[in-house]
C-alpha positions, 0 to 999 in steps of 0.5 A: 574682053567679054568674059570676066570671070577668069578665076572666080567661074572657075574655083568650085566646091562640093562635099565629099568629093574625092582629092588627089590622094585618095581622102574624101574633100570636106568643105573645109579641105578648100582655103578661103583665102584672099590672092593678088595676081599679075597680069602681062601679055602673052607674047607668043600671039601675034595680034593688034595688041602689043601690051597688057598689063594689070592685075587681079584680086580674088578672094573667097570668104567662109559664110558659113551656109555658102562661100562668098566670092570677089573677083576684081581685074584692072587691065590696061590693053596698048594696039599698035597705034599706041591708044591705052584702054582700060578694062575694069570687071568686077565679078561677086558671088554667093553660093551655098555649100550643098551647091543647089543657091547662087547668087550672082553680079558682075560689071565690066566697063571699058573707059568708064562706060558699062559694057556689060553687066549681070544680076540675079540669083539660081537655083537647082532642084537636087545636086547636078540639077535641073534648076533655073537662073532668075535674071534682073539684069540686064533684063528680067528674064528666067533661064532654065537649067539642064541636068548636070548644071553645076555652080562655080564652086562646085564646077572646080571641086569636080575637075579635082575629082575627075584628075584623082579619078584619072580622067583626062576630060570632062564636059559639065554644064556651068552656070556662074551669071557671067553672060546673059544667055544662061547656062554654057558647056565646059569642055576639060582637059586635065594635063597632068596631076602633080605630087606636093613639091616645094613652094615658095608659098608654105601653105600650098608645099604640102598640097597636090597640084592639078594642070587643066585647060577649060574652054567655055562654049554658048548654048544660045545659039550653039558654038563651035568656037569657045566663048573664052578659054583658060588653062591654069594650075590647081592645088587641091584647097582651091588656090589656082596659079599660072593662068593663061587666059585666052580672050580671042584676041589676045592671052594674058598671062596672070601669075600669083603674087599674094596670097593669104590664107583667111580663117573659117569662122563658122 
């Protein structure tokens, strides 16, 4: 599982953008919030792993100049000889509400022992980019940014903004310091754009909701194959549910099972 940042990559935000409905997205459109997931294994593709199973905390914190993000999975995955590994990624970041700061760490370990691990902070030069990401794990070393770069929090808010524009796809340049190479290319589909309907969370009943598949490709060197897909539903305050995330050798299905709405306290 080389790619850990499932949900937290992928939950975006910029100012006065455009949501579903027509009126323009403040930073306070987007809930900070804290949200549980449970994940099982995807049946439908046959591979050497027969089970998985575990779960996924996400949480997002109002910090006043940026958002602070944590994202947590424990997955247990089961072959066909019966052998159990366990899967632990532990994903937090910090970027700021104009989109231009991010800091970043994540740490993935597979039975104890640390298979990968990122640390550093990013920044751009205007919004959109350019910029460059400062690494100082897993060595010291600097990337540059091409123009159109866009942070985490601010990738989501313009997938929301392309479905209430009617766009079907976009292609926007990700930097969330998941992976050592710097900055990968997002390719979006937008599925479909839904009205509010009733849900058994109050808060999200009242909101639009937006169906998209992402695929993540490496630009060092150039990929043909994504580095890790995930299709998801997103409500527009940024609450995100019915994951499906496709790790190449099998995809798990990641549902909400919590969620609580936090204060904004700036």
């Amino acid at each position: 599982m080389r790619r850990p940042a499932a949900l937290a990559a992928l939950i975006l935000l910029v100012p006065m953008l455009a949501m579903p409905g027509g009126r323009p997205a403040l930073a306070a459109d987007f809930a900070a919030h804290r949200a549980l997931y449970i994940l099982k294994l995807d049946p439908s593709r046959t591979t050497d792993v027969v089970a998985a199973t575990g779960t996924m905390g996400y949480e997002v914190m109002d910090a006043c100049d940026g958002w602070a993000v944590r994202q947590r999975l424990q997955m247990t995955i089961t072959n066909h000889d019966g052998q159990d590994i366990q899967m632990v990624s532990d994903y937090a970041t910090w970027e700021s509400k104009d989109g231009l700061a991010f800091r970043y760490h994540m740490k993935q370990t597979t039975e104890d022992a640390v298979t990968s691990q990122t640390d550093g902070d990013a920044k751009l030069d205007k919004p959109g980019g350019p910029g460059e990401a400062h690494y100082t794990l897993p060595d010291d070393a600097v990337k540059k940014l091409p123009v159109g770069t866009l942070f985490p929090m601010a990738h989501t808010a313009a997938i929301l903004d392309g479905a209430a524009a009617g766009k079907r796809f976009l292609a926007i340049p990700l930097f969330d310091g998941t992976v050592e190479s710097g900055v990968q290319d997002s390719s979006i589909v937008i599925l479909n754009v839904k009205k509010p309907t009733p849900n058994r969370y109050p808060a999200l009943s009242s909101l639009s909701s937006t169906r998209v598949r992402l695929a993540f490709f490496d630009r060092e060197p150039p990929s043909e194959t994504p580095d890790y897909e995930v299709a998801m539903t997103y409500w527009e305050n940024g609450v995100a549910d019915d994951l499906q995330m496709d790790f190449g050798d099998f995809t798990v299905d990641a549902n909400l099972s919590e969620l609580t709405l936090l204060p904004h306290r700036c």
